[in-house]
C-alpha positions in Angstrom: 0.0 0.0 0.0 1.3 3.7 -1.0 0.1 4.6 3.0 2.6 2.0 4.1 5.8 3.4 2.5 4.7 7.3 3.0 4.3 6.4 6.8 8.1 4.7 6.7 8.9 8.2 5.0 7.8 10.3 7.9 8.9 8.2 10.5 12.2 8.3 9.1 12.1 11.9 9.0 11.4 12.1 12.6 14.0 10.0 13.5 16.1 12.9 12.0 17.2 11.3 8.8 17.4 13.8 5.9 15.4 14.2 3.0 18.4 13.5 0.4 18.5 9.9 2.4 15.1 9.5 2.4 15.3 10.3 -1.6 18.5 7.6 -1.6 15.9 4.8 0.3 13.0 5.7 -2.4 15.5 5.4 -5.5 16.7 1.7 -4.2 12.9 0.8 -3.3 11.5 2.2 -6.7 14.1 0.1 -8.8 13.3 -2.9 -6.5 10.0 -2.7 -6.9 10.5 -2.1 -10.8 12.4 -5.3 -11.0 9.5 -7.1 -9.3 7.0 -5.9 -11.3 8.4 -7.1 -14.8 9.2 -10.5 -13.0 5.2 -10.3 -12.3 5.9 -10.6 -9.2 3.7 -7.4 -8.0 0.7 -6.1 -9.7 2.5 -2.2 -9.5 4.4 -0.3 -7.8 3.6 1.6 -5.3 5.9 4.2 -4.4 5.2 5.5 -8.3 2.3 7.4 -6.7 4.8 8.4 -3.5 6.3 11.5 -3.3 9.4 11.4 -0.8 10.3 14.3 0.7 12.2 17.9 -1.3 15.4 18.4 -1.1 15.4 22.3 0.5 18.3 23.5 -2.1 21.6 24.9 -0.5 23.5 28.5 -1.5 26.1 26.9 -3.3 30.0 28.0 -2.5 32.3 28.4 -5.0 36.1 29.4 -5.1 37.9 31.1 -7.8 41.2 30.3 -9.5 43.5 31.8 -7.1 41.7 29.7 -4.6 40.9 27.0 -6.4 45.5 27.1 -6.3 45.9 27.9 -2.7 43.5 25.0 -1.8 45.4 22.4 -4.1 48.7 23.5 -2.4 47.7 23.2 1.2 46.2 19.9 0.4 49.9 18.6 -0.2 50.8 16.6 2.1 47.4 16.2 3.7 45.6 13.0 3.5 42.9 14.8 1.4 45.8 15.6 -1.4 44.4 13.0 -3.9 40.6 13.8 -3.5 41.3 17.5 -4.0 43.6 17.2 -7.3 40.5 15.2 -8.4 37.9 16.9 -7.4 39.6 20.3 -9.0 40.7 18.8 -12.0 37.7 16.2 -13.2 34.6 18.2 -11.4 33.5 14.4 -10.0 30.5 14.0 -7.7 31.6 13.1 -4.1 30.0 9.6 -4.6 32.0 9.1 -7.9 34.9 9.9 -6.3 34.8 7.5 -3.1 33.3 4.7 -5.3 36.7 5.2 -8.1 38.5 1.8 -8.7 42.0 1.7 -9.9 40.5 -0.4 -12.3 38.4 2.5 -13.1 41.6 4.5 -14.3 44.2 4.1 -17.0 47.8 5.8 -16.3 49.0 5.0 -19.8 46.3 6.7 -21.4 46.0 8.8 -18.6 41.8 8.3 -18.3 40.0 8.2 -15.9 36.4 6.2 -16.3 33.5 7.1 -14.2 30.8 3.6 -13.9 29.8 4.3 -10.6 29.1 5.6 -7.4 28.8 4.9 -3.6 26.6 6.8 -0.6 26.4 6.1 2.8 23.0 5.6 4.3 22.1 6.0 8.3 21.2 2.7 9.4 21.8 0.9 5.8 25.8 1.1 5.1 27.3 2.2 2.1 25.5 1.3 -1.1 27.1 1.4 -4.5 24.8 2.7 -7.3 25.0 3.5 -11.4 26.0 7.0 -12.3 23.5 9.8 -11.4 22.4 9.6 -15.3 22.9 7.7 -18.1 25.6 10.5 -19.6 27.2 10.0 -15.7 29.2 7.3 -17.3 31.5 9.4 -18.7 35.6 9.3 -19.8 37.8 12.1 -18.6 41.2 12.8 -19.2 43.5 13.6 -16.5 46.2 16.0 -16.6 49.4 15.0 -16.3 50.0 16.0 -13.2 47.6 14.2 -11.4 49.1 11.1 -13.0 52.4 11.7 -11.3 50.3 12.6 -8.7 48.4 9.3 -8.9 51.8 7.1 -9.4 53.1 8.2 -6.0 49.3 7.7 -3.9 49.5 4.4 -5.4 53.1 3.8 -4.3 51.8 5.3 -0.7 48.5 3.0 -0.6 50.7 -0.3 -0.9 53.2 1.1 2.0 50.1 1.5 4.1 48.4 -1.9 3.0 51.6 -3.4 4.4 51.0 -1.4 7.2 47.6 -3.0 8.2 48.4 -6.2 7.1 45.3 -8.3 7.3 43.2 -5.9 8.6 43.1 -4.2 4.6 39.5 -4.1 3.3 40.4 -4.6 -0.8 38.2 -3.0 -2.4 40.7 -1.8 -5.0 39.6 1.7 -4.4 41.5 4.8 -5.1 40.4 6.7 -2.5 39.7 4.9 0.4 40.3 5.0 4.5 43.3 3.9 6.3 42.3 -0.2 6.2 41.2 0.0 2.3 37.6 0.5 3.3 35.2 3.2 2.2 36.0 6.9 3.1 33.0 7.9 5.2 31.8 11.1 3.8 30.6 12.5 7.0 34.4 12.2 8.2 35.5 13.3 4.5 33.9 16.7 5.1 35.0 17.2 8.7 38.9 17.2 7.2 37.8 19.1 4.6 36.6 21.9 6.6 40.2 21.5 8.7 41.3 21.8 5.3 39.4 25.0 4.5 40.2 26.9 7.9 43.8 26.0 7.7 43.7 28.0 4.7 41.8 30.5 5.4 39.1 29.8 3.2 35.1 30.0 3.5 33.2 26.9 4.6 31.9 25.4 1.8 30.3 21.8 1.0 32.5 18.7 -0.6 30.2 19.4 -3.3 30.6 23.2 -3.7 34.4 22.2 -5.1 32.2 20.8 -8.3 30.1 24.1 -8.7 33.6 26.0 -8.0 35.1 23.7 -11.2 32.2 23.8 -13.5 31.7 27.8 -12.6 35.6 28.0 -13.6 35.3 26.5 -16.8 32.0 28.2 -17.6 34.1 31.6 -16.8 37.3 30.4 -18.9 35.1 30.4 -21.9 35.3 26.8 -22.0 32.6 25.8 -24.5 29.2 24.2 -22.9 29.2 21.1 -25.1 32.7 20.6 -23.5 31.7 21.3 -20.0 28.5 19.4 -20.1 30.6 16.1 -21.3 33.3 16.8 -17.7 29.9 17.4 -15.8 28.2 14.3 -17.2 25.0 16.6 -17.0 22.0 14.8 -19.2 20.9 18.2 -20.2 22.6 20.9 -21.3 20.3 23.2 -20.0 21.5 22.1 -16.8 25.0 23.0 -17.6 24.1 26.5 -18.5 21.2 26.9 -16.0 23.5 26.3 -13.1 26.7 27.2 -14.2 26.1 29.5 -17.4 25.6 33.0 -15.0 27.1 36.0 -16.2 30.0 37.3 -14.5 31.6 41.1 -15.0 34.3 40.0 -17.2 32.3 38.3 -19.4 30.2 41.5 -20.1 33.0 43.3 -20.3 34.5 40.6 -22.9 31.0 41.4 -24.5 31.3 44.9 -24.5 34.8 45.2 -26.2 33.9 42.8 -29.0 31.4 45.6 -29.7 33.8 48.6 -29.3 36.1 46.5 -32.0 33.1 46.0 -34.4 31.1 49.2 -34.3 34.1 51.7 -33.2 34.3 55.1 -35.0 36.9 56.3 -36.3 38.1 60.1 -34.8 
């Protein structure tokens, strides 16, 4: 009965569980309940006519370049230094990020392949999902920095394997915590913020660092085609609704091209 899940949606609620994990535990019942129904196994499914709770959306943070370069430096060193060089340099969703297998990424070629990502629910564990959308499984090439970059973490990830011994968790990821098992993202964004304040920076959301490198791009006259491909944004609408607002120099930019077309001559 829809009654029966919207009541397990407000009692979650009240137990202080957010909407965004609410939404997680209606996306994993809706495609189990998919499943079911073209195995015949239920006459329809139900939470099609349930609507979990809205995400309230968040003023979005976002650095600029010179920040964007301070941030990377005092990262070096730290045990966030991976997870920032990617975060700046591919625009990756958190979940992407924590869920990327060295499997997942090619140093030769240096590409990096995005097939999945990983959330942690209250009460549930971490569960591994597909790509936001279906453009989410993307390709993107990595400077070549971050390859060195991505040499030496691998180099440091064996040392501390060795370290554990047998207390490893292999699950071959790239970024992972300090026995090979799933960074907890709660615990990501608490070193972040040390991260932030040791740098003087404003507070800003793990996910504020992909507005800051889409908005950077967007700014750098990076085309939106281009963008929306790094993004893996189904839309591009999206792309350019979010990240498309005009800035001062771009009006400026703007206003020149006029002055060179339409000047007078004295």
């Amino acid at each position: 009965m829809p009654q029966h899940i919207q009541v397990l949606y407000t009692k979650m609620g009240k137990k202080g569980l957010s909407a965004k994990t609410i939404q997680n535990v209606h996306g994993l019942l809706h495609n189990a309940l998919d499943n079911a129904l073209r195995w015949n196994m239920v006459s329809r499914n139900v939470t099609s006519v349930v609507k979990p709770p809205r995400i309230r959306k968040k003023e979005k943070q976002a650095v600029n370049l010179e920040q964007a370069r301070a941030l990377m430096l005092a990262a070096r060193g730290d045990r966030l230094e991976m997870f920032i060089a990617l975060a700046l340099t591919t625009g990756m969703r958190r979940g992407e990020l924590l869920a990327l297998r060295w499997s997942d990424v090619d140093l030769d070629k240096r590409v990096l392949h995005v097939r999945r990502t990983v959330d942690f629910l209250a009460h549930y564990g971490y569960v591994e999902n597909e790509p936001k959308t279906e453009r989410s499984r993307r390709d993107i090439l990595l400077p070549k920095f971050v390859i060195t970059m991505l040499k030496a973490h691998q180099v440091s990830q064996q040392e501390q394997r060795q370290k554990v011994g047998s207390k490893w968790v292999d699950l071959n990821l790239v970024i992972c915590g300090l026995e090979g098992n799933y960074l907890n993202p709660r615990y990501l964004q608490k070193m972040f913020v040390k991260l932030l304040q040791s740098t003087g920076l404003p507070h800003m959301r793990i996910h504020d660092l992909r507005h800051s490198v889409l908005s950077l791009l967007v700014g750098m006259q990076i085309d939106p085609l281009s963008v929306q491909e790094l993004a893996g944004h189904e839309d591009i609408t999206t792309t350019l609704g979010v990240y498309g607002h005009v800035n001062y120099s771009m009006l400026q930019l703007i206003a020149d091209k006029f002055n060179e077309i339409f000047k007078q001559n004295p």
